[in-house]
N, C-alpha and C positions, 0 to 999 in steps of 0.2 A: 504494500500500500504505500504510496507516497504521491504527494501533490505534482507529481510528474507527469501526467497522463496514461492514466489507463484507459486514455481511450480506449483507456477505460476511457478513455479520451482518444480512441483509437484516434486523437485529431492529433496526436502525439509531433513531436517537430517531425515535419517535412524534411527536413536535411538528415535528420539520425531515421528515421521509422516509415518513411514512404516513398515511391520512387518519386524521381524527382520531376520528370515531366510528365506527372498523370494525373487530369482531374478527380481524385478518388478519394473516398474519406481516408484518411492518414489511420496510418496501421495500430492497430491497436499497444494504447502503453499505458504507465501507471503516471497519473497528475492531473495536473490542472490545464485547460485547454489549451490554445496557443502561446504557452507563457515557458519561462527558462528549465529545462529539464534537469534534474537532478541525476547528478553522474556520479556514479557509486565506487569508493574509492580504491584501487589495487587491494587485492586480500580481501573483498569484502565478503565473498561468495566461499570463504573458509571457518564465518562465522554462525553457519546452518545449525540447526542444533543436532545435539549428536543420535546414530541410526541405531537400530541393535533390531538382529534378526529373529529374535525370540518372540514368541506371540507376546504382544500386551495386554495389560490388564483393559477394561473401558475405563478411560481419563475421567477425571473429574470437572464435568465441562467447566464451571468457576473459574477454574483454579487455569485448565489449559489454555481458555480467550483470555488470559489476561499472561501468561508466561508462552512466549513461543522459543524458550528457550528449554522446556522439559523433554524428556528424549520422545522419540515419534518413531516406534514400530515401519519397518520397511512393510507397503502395501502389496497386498497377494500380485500373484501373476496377470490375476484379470479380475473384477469383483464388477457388478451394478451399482448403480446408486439411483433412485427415486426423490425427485424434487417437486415437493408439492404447493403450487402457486394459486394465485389469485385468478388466472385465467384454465384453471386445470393441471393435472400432472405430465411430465416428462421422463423418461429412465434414460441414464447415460451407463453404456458400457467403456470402463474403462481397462487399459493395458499396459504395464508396467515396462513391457522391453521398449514402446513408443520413447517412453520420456521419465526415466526411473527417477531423477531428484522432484519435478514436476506431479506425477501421477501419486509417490510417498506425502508431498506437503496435501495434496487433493486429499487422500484417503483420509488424512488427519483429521483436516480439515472439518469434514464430513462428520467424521465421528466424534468430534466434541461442540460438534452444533454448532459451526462459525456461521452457516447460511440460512438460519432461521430467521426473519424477518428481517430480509436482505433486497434490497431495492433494486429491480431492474432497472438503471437508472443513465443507463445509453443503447437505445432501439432504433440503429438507422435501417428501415427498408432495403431487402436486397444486399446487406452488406453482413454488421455484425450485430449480436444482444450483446451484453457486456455490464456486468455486474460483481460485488466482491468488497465493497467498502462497507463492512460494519455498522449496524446502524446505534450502538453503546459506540461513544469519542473516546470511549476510554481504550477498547477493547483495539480500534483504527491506531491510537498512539503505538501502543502492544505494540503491534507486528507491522508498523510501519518500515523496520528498517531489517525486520527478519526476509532477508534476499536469498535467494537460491543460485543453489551452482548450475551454471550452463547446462543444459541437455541437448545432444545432438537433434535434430531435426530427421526424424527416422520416416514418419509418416504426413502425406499430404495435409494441407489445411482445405479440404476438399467440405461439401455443404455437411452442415449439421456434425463438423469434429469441434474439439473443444478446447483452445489455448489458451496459456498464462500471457494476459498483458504485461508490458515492459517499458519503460522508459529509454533512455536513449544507449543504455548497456543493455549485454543478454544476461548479466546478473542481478540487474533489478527486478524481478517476479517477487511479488510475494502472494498477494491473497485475490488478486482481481483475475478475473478469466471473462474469454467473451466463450461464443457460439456463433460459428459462423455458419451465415444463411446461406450463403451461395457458396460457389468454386472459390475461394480465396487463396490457389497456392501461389500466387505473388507471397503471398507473405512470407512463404515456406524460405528464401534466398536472404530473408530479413530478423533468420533466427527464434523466428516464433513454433516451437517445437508443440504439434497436439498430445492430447494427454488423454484424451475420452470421445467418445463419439453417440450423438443422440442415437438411440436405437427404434423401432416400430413405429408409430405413426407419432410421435411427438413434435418431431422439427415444424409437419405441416398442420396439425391440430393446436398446438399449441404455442410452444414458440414462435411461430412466425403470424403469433394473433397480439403478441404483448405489445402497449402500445407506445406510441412513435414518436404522437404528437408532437412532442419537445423537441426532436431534433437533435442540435448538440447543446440545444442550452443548460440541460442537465450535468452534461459533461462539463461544460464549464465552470462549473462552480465545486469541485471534487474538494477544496479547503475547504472549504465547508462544511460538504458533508463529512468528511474525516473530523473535522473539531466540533460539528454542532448533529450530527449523526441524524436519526430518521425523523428529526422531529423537526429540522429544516427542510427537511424532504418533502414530509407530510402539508408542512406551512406551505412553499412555493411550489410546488410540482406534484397535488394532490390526485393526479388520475397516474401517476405512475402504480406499474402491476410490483408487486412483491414476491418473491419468495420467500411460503411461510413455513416449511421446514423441509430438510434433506436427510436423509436417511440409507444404510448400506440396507442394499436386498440380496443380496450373496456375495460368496466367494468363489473362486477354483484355484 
């Protein structure tokens, strides 16, 4: 999370995150819309918290939205996840050999309830969904600066897979991910490595119903929502769709 763009501000700078001669929303990254990107310092993607391949216990959600520093279970080889929203549900299947440091913070993610009443709060048409800022300011401080190590880019950003937005390094990921609605593997040459893919009829039933309206004006205001959470959300940008909780549906 960071006021970088995630486009989450996929409007992320033009010079670091999109090509340069294309009129296209600007690839997805973590910040605040067209403003200075926050570039993440040498070594910073060695401050992860630490892995261990032994089952975990279930976390103590509390305790784990607010420390992203306690250790985080490596995620199975492939597991589902069900995400139930305001406009219906979605399952994403995810795959650990795609994007193993990626798909590990996702799993976490998941299971100590980071994206329970979580704002879809960048819907451009035909492009990407893009959500992941915490709607507790407290919980957005947390893990603002918990950044992940690179993962190769193994699998297309082809319609309905699922990427960690990024700012203008491929070590700034931390909690924001879009869904992207169409063919987007332009982005695949710009480090955006997928991690999940929507599976059965969700992308067209659901996802590509959440609404639009706003444009990027949502996007642009991501300081905000990181320091004054869903309750600025709520005040200025009231027909945005939520997701109101995620949940693992299996393993393999």
């Amino acid at each position: 999370m960071k006021i970088a763009l995630p486009i989450v501000v996929l409007v992320a700078s033009a010079a670091s995150c999109s090509p340069a001669a294309e009129k296209r929303p600007a690839a997805p990254t973590e910040g605040e819309g067209a403003v200075d990107v926050a570039v993440p310092q040498p070594g910073a993607a060695e401050t992860d918290a630490p892995r261990t391949t032994e089952p975990a216990a279930e976390p103590d959600s509390a305790t784990a939205l607010l420390d992203p520093s306690l250790p985080q279970s490596s995620a199975p080889p492939e597991f589902r996840v069900r995400f139930e929203t305001t406009k219906g549900n979605f399952d994403l299947r995810c795959v650990r050999e795609w994007a193993p440091h990626g798909v590990d913070r996702f799993h976490h993610l998941v299971r100590i309830g980071f994206f329970r009443d979580v704002a879809l709060f960048r819907v451009v048409s035909g492009f990407v969904v893009q959500f992941g800022i915490h709607g507790d300011p407290r919980v957005s401080a947390a893990w603002k600066e918990a950044k992940l190590p690179v993962d190769e880019v193994r699998h297309p950003n082809s319609a309905g897979t699922v990427s960690f937005a990024m700012s203008a390094e491929p070590t700034s990921r931390t909690t924001q991910v879009f869904i992207n609605l169409t063919d987007n593997s332009r982005l695949d040459s710009m480090g955006f490595a997928p991690i999940c893919e929507v599976v059965g009829d969700g992308l067209t039933n659901t996802v590509s119903r959440f609404f639009s309206g706003y444009g990027e004006k949502a996007t642009k205001t991501q300081a905000r929502m990181q320091s004054e959470g869903n309750a600025f959300l709520r005040s200025e940008f009231p027909d945005l769709d939520y997701i109101t909780n995620a949940y693992l549906l299996d393993t393999r």
